[in-house]
C-alpha positions in Angstrom: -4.2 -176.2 -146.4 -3.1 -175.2 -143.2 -4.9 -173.1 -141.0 -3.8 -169.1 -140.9 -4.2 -167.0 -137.4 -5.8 -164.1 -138.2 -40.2 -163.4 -105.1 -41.4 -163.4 -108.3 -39.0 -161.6 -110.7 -38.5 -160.4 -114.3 -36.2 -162.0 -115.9 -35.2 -160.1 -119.0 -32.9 -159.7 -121.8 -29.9 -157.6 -121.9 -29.0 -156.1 -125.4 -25.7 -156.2 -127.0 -24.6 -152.3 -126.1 -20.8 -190.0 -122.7 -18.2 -187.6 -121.7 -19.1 -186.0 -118.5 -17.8 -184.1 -115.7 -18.3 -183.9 -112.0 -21.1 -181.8 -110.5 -19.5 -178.6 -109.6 -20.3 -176.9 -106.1 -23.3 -174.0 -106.7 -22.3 -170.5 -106.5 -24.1 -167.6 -106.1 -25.1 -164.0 -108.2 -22.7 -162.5 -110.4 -19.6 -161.3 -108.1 -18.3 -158.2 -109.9 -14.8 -158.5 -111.3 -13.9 -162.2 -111.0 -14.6 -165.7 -113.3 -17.6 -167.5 -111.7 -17.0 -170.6 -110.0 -16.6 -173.9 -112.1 -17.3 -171.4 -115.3 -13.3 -171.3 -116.2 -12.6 -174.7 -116.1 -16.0 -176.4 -117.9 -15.2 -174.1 -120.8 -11.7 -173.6 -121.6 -11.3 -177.2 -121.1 -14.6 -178.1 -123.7 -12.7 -179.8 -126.6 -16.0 -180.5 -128.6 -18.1 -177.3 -128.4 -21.6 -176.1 -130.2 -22.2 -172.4 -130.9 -25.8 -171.3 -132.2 -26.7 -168.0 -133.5 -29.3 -166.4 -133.8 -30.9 -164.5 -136.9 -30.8 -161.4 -135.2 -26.8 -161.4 -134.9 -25.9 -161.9 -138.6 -28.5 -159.7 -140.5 -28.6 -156.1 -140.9 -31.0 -153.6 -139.6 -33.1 -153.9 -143.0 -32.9 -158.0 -142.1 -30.4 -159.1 -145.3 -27.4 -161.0 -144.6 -24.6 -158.8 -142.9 -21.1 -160.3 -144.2 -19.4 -158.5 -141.7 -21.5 -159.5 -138.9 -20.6 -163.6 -140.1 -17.0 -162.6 -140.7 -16.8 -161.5 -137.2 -18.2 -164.2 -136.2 -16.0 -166.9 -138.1 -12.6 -164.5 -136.6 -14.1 -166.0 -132.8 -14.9 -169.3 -133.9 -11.4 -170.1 -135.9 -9.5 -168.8 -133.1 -11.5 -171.3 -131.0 -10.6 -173.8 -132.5 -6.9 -173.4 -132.3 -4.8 -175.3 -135.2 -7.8 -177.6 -135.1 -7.4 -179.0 -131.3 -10.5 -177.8 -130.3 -14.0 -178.8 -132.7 -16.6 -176.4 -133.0 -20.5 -177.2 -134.6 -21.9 -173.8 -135.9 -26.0 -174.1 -135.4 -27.1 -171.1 -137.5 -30.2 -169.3 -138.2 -30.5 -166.8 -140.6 -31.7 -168.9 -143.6 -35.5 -167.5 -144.0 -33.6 -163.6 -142.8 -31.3 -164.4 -146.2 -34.0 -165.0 -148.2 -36.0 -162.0 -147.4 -34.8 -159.5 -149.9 -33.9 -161.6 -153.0 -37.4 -162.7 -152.9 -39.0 -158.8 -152.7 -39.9 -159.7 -149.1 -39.6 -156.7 -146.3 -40.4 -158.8 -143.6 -40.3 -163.0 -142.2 -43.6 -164.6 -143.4 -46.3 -165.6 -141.7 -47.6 -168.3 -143.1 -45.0 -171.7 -143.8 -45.1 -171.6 -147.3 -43.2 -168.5 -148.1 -41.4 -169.1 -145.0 -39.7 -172.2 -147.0 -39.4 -170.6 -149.8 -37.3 -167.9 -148.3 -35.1 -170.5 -146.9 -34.4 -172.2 -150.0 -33.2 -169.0 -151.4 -31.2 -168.0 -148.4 -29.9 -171.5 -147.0 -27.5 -171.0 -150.2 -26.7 -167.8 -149.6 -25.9 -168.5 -146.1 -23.6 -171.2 -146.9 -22.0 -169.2 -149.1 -21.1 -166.7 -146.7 -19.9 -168.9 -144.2 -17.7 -170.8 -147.1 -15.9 -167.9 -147.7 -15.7 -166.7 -144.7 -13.9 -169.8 -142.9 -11.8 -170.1 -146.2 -9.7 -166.9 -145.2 -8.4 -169.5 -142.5 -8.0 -172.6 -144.7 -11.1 -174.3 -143.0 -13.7 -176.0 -144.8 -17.8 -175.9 -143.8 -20.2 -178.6 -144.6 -24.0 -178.0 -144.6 -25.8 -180.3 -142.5 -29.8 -179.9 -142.4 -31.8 -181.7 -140.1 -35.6 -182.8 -139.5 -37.2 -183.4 -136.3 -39.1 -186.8 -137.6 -35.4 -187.7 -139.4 -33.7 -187.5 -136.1 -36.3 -188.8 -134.0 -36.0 -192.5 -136.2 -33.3 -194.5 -134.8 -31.2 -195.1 -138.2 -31.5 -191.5 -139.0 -30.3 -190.5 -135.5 -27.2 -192.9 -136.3 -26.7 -191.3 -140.1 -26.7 -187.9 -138.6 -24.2 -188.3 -135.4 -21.9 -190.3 -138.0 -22.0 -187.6 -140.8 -21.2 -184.6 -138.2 -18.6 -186.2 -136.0 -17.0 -187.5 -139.6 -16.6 -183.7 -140.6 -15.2 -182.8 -137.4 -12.4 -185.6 -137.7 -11.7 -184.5 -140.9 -11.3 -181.0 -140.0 -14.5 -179.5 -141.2 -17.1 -177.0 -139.5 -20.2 -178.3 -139.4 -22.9 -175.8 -140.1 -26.3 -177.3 -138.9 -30.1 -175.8 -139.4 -33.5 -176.7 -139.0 -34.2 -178.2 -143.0 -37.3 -175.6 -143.2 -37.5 -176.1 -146.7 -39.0 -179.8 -146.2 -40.3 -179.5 -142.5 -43.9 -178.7 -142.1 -46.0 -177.6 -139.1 -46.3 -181.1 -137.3 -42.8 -181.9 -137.6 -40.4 -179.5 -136.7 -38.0 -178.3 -134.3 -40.0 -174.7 -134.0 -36.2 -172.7 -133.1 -32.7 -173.2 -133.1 -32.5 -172.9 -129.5 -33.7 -176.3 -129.2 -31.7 -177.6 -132.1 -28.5 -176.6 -130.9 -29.4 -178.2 -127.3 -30.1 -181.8 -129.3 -27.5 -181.2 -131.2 -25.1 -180.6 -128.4 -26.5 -184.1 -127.0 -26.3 -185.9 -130.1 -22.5 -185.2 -131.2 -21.4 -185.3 -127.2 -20.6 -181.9 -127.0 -18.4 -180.6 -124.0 -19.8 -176.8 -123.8 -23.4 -175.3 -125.9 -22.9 -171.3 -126.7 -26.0 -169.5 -127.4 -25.4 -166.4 -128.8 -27.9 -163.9 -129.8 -28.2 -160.4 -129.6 -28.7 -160.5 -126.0 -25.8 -160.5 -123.3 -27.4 -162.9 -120.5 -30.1 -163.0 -118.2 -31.1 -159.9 -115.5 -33.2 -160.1 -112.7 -35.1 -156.8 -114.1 -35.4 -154.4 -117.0 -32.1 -153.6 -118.5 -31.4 -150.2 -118.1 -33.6 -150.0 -114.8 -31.7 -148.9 -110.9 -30.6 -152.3 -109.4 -31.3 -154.4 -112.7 -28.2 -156.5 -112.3 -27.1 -159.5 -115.0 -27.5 -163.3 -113.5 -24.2 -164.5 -113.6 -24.9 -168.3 -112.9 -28.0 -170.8 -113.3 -27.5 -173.9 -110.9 -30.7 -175.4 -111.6 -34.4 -175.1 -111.9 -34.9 -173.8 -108.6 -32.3 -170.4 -109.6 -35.4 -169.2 -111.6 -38.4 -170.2 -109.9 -41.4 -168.3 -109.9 -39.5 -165.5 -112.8 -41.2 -164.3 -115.9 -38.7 -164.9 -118.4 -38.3 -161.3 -120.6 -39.1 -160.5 -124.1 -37.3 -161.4 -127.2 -34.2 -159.5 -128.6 -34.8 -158.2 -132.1 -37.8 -158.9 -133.6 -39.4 -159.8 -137.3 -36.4 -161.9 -138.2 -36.2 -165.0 -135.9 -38.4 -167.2 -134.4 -36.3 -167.4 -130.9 -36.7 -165.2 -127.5 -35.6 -165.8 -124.7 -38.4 -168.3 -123.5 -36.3 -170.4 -125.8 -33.0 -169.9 -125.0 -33.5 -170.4 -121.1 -35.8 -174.1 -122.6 -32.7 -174.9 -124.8 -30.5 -174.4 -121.7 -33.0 -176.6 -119.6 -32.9 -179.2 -122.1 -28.7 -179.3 -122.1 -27.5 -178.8 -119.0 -30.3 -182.2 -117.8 -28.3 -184.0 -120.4 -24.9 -183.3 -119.4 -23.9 -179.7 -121.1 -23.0 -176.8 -119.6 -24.4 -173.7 -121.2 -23.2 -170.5 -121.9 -26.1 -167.6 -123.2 -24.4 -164.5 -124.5 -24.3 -162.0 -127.3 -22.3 -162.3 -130.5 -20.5 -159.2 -129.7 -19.1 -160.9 -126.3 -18.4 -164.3 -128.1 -14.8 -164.3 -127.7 -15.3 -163.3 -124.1 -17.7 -166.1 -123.3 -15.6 -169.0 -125.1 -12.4 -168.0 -123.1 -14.5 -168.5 -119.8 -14.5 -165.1 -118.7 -17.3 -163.6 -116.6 -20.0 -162.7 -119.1 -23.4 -163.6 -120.3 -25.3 -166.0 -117.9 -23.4 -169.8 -117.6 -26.0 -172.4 -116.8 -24.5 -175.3 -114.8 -25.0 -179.2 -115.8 -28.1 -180.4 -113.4 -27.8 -184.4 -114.8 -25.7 -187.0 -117.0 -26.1 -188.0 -120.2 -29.2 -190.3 -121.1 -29.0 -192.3 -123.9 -29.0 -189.7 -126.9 -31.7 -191.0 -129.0 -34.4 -191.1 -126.1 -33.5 -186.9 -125.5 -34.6 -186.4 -129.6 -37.3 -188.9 -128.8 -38.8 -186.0 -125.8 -37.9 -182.6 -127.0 -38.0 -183.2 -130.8 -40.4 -186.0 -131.5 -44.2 -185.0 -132.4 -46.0 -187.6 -131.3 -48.3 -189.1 -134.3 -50.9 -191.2 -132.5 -51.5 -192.2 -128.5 -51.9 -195.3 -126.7 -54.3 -195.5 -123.5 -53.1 -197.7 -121.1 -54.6 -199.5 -118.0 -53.2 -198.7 -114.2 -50.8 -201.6 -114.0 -49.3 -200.9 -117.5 -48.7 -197.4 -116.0 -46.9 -198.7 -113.4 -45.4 -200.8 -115.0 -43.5 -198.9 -117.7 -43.2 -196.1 -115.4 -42.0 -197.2 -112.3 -40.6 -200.8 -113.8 -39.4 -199.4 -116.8 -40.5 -202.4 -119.0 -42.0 -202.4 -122.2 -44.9 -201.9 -123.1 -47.3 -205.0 -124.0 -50.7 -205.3 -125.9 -52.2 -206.7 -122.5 -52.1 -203.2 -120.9 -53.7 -201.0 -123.6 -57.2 -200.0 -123.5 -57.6 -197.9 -126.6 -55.8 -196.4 -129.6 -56.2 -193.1 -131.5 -54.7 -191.5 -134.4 -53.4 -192.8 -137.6 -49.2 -194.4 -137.6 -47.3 -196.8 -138.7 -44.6 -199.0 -137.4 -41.5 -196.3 -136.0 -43.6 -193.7 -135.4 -43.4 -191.6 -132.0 -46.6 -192.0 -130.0 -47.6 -190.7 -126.5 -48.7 -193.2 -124.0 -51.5 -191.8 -121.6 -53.5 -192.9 -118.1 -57.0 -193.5 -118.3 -57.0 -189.9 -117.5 -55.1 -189.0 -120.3 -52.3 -187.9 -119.0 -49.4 -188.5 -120.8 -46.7 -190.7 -118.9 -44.8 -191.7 -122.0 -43.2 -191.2 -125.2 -41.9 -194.2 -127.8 -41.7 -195.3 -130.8 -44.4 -197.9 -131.9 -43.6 -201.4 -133.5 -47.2 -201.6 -135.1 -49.6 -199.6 -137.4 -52.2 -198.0 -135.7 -54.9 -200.7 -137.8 -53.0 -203.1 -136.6 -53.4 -202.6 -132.9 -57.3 -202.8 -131.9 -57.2 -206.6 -132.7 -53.8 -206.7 -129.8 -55.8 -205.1 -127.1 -55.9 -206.6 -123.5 -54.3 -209.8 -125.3 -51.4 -212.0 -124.0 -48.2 -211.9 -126.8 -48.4 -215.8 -126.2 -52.2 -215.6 -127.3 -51.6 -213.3 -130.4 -48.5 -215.3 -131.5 -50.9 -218.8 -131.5 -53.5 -217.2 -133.1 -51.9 -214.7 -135.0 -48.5 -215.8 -135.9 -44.7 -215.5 -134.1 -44.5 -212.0 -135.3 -47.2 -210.9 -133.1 -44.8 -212.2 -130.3 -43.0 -208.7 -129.3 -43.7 -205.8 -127.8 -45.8 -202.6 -128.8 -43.6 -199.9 -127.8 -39.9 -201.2 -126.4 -38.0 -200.5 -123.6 -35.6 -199.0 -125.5 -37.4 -197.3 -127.3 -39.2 -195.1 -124.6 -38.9 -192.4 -122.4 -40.7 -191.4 -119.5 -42.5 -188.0 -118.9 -43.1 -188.3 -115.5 -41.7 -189.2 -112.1 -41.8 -192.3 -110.9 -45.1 -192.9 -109.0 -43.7 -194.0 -105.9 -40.8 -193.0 -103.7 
C-alpha cells in the first residue's frame, strides 16, 4: 500500500512548555537564532535513524496510554521517513505505563513482579496503538523485544541485527523495548536510554533521537535569570565537574536525565551523533534545526558486539588474573590463557560474560568465557600445551578470546 502524506554547574532539565563520518570541528554554547555547527548536516543527511521515547511523552496525566500523544508522534516519524528513503527504529517505553490501569494499578510498581505483569498487559496495548497509528500512512510496525543476556551472546546479537535491518528493507518500523516481561533483576538493560544507544550501534544507525518530556540540557534551573539551554556537547570535557538535573515526569518511567546524558555517552563513543529533545520539538530536532541539546560523535565504531558486551552485559562470574596477564590482555590485547589466572569466583557456564580483575580487584576486563566455572580451578597457572596432554585437545584454546573481550581500562602505559 503506498504511503499517504498526511565551575561546577547544574545541569538540569528543561520541560516541554561501519558507516561513519568525519569528526566535525567543536563549536561553542547555543548561538541564538542560527543551526549549530555540523548539527544540519549529521542529521538531515542520517538515512538510518533511531528515535526513543520516553514513558512520560505518550501517557496521560493519570499515566494510561494517550492515543493522541502516539498519533502525534507517528505524524513526525512518517514524515521522516519520506516515501520510505529515510529508515527510522522506534525504541518505546510505555509498556508497564499501559498496563497500569487495566490492571487496577494507580501507580508503576515497585517491586519486578507486577512491574512484568503490567507490561504484559500493556506491551499489547502499545503495539496496538502504534499499529494503528502508522497504518493511517500505509506503514507497517513489527514488535521487536530484546534481552540484555540475548543480545550480549554472539548468535543472538546476529538474530537480532538480521531481524531489524530485515524489517527496515522491507519497509517496516521497527518498534523495540526492553522484553520486561522475561528480564529479571540481574539481567536487564535498567532504561531505554541505554537500549536505544545499543540499539543505534547494533543496526548502524546514522543519528539516535532521545525524546522525552524534556527539551535539552541547561546550565541551571529552568525558569531561573541566566538559565540558558546547552546547545552542543563536544565531548566529556563539555560537562565536567556538572550535576546532571532531576528527572522529567515522574511515577511512570524509569529514565532521568542521568540516563539520557549515559545513553548519549555511550553513542556518540561508538560513532552516533545524538540529538536529546522533547516530543513536542520532534519535528524540529529531526530537520536539524537549533533545538534540544546535539551531542557530537567523540569516536568510531567498535566492533558492535563488544559495545553490548560493556554497557549491557552483567557479568556472571570473575576471573583474577596475575600482573603479566593484565598486561598482557590490556596493553597486548591477546587472549586470555589459563597460565595467567590466579582464582575464579561465581557460578557460569561456557558463553557467559565474566569480569576479569587485578590482584587488586579491579576490573580491567569484560568477555565472554569458553569454560564452566567447575571447569576452571583444574586450568589455573597451567600451559594450554600441558592441559591438552594431560587433559585432552579440547583443553587446547583459550579461556576468554580476543574477540571476545573488551577492555575497561586504558592501556597501562603510554
Amino acid at each position: 500500500m503506498a504511503e499517504q502524506r498526511p565551575s561546577d554547574r547544574t545541569v538540569s532539565d528543561g520541560t516541554a512548555s561501519d558507516r561513519e563520518l568525519s569528526d566535525r570541528a567543536p563549536s561553542g554554547r547555543e548561538p541564538s537564532g542560527r543551526t549549530p555547527s555540523g548539527r544540519g548536516p549529521e542529521v538531515t543527511g542520517a538515512r538510518r535513524i533511531v528515535v526513543k521515547v520516553g514513558s512520560s511523552s505518550l501517557t496521560t496525566a493519570s499515566g494510561g496510554l494517550d492515543a493522541d500523544r502516539v498519533d502525534a508522534l507517528v505524524d513526525v516519524l512518517a514524515k521522516v521517513r519520506d516515501g520510505g528513503e529515510r529508515e527510522v527504529v522506534l525504541v518505546s517505553s510505555g509498556a508497564i505505563a499501559a498496563g497500569l490501569a487495566p490492571l487496577g494499578l494507580v501507580r508503576r510498581p515497585k517491586d519486578l513482579a507486577r512491574q512484568q505483569a503490567a507490561a504484559s498487559v500493556g506491551q499489547g496495548l502499545l503495539v496496538a496503538r502504534y499499529t494503528a497509528s502508522f497504518a493511517r500512512y500505509g506503514v507497517r510496525v513489527g514488535q521487536v523485544l530484546l534481552t540484555a543476556d540475548d543480545t550480549s551472546r554472539r548468535a543472538h546479537y546476529r538474530n537480532a541485527y538480521s531481524t531489524l535491518d530485515k524489517l527496515l528493507e522491507m519497509g517496516a518500523v521497527p518498534v523495540v523495548n526492553e522484553n520486561d516481561t522475561v528480564a529479571t533483576d540481574e539481567i536487564r538493560f535498567g532504561d531505554n536510554d541505554r537500549l536505544a544507544a545499543l540499539v543505534a550501534h547494533l543496526v548502524h544507525a546514522d543519528l539516535l533521537v532521545l525524546l522525552s518530556d524534556v527539551d535539552g540540557l541547561y546550565d541551571g534551573p529552568p525558569g531561573t535569570p541566566g538559565a540558558s539551554r546547552i546547545a552542543e556537547v563536544t565531548g566529556p570535557d563539555d560537562l565536567a565537574g556538572v550535576t546532571i538535573g532531576s528527572a522529567g515526569k515522574a511515577g511512570v518511567g524509569t529514565g532521568g536525565m542521568v540516563t539520557k546524558v549515559e545513553a548519549a555517552r555511550i553513542a556518540t563513543a561508538a560513532g552516533v551523533p545524538v540529538v536529546l529533545t522533547s516530543a513536542s520539538r520532534a519535528a524540529d530536532a529531526l530537520a536539524g534545526r537549533d533545538t534540544g541539546t546535539y551531542f557530537h560523535r567523540t569516536g568510531r565504531r567498535s566492533a558492535d558486539r563488544l559495545l553490548w558486551l560493556a554497557h549491557a552485559s552483567t557479568p556472571q562470574g570473575a576471573l583474577t588474573l596475575d600482573d603479566g596477564a593484565v598486561r598482557a590482555v590490556v596493553e597486548r590485547r591477546t587472549s586470555l590463557l589459563p597460565a595467567g589466572i590466579s582464582a575464579v569466583e561465581g557460578e557460569f557456564s561456557a558463553g557467559d560474560p565474566v569480569e576479569l580483575r587485578d590482584l587488586r580487584g579491579t576490573p580491567v576486563a569484560r568477555g565472554l568465557v569458553n569454560f564452566d566455572a567447575k571447569e576452571i580451578p583444574q586450568l589455573l597457572g597451567r600451559s594450554t600445551r600441558d592441559l591438552a596432554r594431560e587433559l585432552g585437545p579440547a583443553y587446547e584454546r583459550e579461556v576468554v578470546h580476543r574477540d571476545d573481550l573488551v577492555i575497561l581500562v586504558p592501556r597501562l602505559t603510554p
